[in-house]
SEFI-440377 format. One record per atom (N, C-alpha, C): x, y, z. Coordinates in pm, whole numbers, padded with zeros to 5 digits, always signed. Atoms other than C-alpha are relative to their C-alpha. Last residue first. Layout:
N
XYZ ...
END
This chain:
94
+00112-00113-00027 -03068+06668-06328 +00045+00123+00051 +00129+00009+00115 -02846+06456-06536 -00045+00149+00064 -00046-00104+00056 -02585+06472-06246 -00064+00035-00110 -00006-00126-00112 -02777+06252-05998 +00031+00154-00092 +00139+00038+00002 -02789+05950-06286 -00063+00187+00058 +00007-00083+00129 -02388+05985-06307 -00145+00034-00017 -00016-00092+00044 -02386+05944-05952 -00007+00106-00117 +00070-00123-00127 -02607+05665-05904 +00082+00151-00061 +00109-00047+00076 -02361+05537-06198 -00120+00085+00030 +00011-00098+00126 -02059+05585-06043 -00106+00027-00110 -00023-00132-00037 -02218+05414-05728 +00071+00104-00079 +00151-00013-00014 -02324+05096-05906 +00012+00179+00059 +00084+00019+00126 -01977+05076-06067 -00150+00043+00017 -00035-00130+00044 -01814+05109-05694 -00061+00037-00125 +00062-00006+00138 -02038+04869-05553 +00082+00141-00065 -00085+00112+00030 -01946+04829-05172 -00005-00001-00160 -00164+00013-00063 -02089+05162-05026 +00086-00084-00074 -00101-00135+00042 -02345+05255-05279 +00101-00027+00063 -00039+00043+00158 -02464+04822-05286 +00109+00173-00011 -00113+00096+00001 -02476+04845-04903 +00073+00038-00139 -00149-00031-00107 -02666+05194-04889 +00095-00112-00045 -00012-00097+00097 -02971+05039-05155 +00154+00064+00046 -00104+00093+00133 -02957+04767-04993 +00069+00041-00094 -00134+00105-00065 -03040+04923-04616 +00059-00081-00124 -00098-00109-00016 -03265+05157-04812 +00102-00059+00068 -00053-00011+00103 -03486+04858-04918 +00168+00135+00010 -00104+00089-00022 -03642+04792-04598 +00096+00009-00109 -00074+00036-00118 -03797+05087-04569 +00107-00091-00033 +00031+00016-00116 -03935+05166-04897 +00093-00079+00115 -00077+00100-00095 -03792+05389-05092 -00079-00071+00108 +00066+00150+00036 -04036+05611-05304 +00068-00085+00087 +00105-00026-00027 -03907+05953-05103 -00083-00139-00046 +00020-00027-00164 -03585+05881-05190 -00131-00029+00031 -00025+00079-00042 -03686+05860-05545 +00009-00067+00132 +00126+00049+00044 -03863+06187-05538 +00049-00164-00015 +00101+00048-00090 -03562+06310-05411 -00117-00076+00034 -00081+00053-00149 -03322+06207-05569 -00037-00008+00067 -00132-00097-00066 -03448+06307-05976 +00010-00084+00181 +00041-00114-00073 -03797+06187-06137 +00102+00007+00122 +00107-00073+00029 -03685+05967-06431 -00060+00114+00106 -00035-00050+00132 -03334+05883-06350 -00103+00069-00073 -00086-00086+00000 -03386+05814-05980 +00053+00086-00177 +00063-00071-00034 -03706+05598-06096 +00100+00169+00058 +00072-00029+00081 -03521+05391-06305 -00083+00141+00073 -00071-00104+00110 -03228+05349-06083 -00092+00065-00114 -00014-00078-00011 -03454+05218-05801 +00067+00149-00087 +00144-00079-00017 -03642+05007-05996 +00061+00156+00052 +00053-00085+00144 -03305+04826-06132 -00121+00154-00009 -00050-00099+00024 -03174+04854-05754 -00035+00024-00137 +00033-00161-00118 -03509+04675-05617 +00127+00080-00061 +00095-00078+00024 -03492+04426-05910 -00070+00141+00123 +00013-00051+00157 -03159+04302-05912 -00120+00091-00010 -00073-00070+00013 -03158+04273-05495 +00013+00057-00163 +00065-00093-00040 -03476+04085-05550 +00145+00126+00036 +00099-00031+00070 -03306+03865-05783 -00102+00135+00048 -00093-00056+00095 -02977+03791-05616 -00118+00103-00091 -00031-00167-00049 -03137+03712-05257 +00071+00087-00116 +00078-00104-00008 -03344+03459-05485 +00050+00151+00074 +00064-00055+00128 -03083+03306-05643 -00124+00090+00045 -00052-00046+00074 -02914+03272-05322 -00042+00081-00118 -00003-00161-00041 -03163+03110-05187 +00084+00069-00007 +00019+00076-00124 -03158+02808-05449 -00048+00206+00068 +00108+00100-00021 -02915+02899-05761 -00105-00007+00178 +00080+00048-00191 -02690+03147-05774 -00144-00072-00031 +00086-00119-00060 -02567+03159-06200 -00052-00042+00139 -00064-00033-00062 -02347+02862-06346 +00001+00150+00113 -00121+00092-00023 -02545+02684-06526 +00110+00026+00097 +00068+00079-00050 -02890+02886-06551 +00154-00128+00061 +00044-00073-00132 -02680+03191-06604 -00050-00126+00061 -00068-00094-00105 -02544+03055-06902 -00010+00013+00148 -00031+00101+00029 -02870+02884-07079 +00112-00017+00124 +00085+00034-00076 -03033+03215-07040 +00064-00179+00086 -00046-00016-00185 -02745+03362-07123 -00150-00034+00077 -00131+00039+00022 -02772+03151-07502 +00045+00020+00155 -00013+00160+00005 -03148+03194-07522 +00112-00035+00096 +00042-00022-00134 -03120+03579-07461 +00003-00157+00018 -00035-00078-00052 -02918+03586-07785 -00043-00030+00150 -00133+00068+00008 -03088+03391-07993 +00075+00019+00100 +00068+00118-00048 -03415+03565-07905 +00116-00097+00026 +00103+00108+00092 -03242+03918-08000 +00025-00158+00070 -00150+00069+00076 -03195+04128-07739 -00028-00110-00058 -00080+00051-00080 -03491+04367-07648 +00137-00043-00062 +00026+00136+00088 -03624+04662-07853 +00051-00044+00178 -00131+00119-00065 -03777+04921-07623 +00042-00071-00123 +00020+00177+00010 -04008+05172-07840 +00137-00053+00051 -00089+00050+00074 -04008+05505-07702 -00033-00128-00004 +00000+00185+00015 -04319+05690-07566 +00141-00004-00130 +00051+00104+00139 -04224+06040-07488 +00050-00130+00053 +00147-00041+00104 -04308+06235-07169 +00002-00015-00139 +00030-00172+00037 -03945+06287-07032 -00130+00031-00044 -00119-00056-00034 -03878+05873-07099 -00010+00176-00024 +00029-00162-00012 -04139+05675-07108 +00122+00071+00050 -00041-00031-00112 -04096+05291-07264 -00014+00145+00030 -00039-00138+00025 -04274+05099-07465 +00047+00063+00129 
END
């Protein structure tokens, strides 16, 4: 479940079939090795960060950042145009 404003929503995911198929995918032709891992923690520090910028606003994100992370967080807004229209769209919510 997920919280969004102070209600519980139910997540679905994608159906089983489905996740199978890019699991299959990804595993074939997806960064492998270290790679795969600088891909993964980069996935999950800007997923976290966007979650938390969307639920409690810029600063209060900010403010969660830790150190080393704000140097990825910068790269991805500079070089990432997609990641940085969304930051933005995220910003304009509030």
């Amino acid at each position: 479940k997920m919280v969004d404003g102070g209600e519980m929503k139910e997540q679905k995911g994608m159906p089983r079939f489905l996740g199978e198929i890019m699991a299959s995918v990804m595993t074939a032709v997806g960064p492998k090795g270290v790679s795969f891992a600088r891909y993964s923690i980069d996935y999950h520090l800007l997923r976290n960060y966007l979650h938390c910028l969307n639920v409690w606003g810029e600063e209060r994100a900010n403010g969660m950042l830790p150190e080393y992370s704000v140097d990825i967080v910068e790269k991805y807004l500079e070089t990432d145009e997609s990641f940085r229209k969304l930051v933005e769209s995220l910003k304009s919510k509030r």
